[in-house]
N, C-alpha and C positions, 0 to 999 in steps of 0.2 A: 568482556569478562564473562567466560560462560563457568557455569559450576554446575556439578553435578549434586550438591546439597543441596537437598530441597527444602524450598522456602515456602514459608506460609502463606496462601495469601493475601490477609491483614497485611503482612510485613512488604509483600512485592506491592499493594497499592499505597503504602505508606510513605516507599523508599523513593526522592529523589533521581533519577537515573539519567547524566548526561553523558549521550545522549540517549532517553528513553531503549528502554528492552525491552522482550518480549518476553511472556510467563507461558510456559508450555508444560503444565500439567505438573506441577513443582519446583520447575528446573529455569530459573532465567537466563535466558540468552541475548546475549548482547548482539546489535545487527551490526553490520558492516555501513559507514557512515563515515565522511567525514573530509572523504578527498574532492577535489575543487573539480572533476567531471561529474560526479557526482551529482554534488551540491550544487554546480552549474544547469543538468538537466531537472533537478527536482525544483529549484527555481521556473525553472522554463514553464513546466508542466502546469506548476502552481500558477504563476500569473496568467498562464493563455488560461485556463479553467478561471478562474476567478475575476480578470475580464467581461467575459463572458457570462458570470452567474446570473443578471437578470434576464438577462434575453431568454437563456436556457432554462431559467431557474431550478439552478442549484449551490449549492453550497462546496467548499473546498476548502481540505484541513491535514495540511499538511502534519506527517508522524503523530496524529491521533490514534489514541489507545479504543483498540475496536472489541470488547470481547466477546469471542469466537463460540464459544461454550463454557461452561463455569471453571473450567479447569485451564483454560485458554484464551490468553490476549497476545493480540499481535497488532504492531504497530505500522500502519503503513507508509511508505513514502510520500503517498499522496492518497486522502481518496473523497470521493464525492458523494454527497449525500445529495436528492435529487425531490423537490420538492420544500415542505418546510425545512427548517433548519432546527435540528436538534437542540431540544433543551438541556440533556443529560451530559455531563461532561466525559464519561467515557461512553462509548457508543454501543447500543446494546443490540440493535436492529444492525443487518446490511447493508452497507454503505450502497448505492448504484455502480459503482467505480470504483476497484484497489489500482494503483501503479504503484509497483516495485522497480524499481532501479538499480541494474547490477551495478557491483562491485570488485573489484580483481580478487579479492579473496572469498567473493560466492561461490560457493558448493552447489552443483544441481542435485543433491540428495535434498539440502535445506531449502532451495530456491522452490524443489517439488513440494515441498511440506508447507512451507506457508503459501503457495499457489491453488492446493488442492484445500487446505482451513478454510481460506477465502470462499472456493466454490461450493463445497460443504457445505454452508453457514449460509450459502445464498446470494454471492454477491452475482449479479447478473453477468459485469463484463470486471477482466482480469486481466490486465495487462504489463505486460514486464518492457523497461526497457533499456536496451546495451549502448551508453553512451561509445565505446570503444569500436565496436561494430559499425556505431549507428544504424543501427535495424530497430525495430518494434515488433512483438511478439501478443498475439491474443492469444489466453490460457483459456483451456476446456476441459470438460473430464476426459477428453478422447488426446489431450495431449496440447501441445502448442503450434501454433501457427502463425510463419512470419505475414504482416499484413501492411499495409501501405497508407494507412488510416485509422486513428484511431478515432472510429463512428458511434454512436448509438445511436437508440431508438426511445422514444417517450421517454424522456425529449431528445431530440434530435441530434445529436452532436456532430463534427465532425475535427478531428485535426491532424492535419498532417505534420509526420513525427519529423522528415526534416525541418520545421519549423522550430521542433524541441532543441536539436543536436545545432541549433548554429553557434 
């Protein structure tokens, strides 16, 4: 339910939202959410990250509310906090890791806008990925690019995304 009435926002952190939305600059927008590729891959991504979190040491929190700048929260499919683990319940610092997970009714105008908030805001690695495809996509300011691993650095990562899509 997107609206163009803008909400205060006392009221978008007050309100319930299943499942959670986004507040962009007055306007809440609901994400696209809900179908069973979806929620099959963000499952995926969740458990091999969170597996993983001592070795790596990091944290994984699936559809936390991240805000962007005071006028902006976005909630991401998945994303990792790399080192301690956050005290604050919404996250105020740069996650190390956003994953977004399209959707058949994602718009690349909207898909650009919360890719490019992310990078803005700091987040080092950004990656999108196309259950229906099955490809993986790391985002940069210079645009997107399909990649065959989703890797970092300090700390180390590595996972390959057919592993996500089985």
């Amino acid at each position: 339910m997107q609206t163009e009435e803008l909400i205060p926002l006392r009221e978008y952190l007050a309100t319930p939202y299943d499942p959670d939305c986004d507040y962009v600059d007055g306007v809440v927008e609901e994400r696209n959410t809900g179908e069973r590729d979806h929620a099959a891959v963000q499952m995926a991504v969740s458990a091999c990250f969170y597996q993983r979190r001592k070795e790596w040491g990091i944290h994984v929190f699936p559809e936390q509310r991240v805000q962007i700048s005071p006028t902006r929260f976005r909630v991401p499919d998945v994303c990792v906090v790399a080192g301690d683990k956050p005290e604050e319940q919404i996250l105020s610092a740069p996650p190390f890791v956003c994953i977004e997970i399209l959707s058949p009714e994602d718009r690349l105008t909207k898909v650009r806008q919360r890719m490019d908030d992310y990078l803005g805001f700091g987040v080092p690695y950004v990656w999108l990925l196309d259950p229906y495809t099955r490809k993986a996509y790391r985002w940069t300011t210079t645009g997107m690019t399909e990649i065959s691993e989703l890797r970092t650095e300090n700390p180390d990562t590595c996972v390959p995304p057919e592993a996500l899509f089985e």
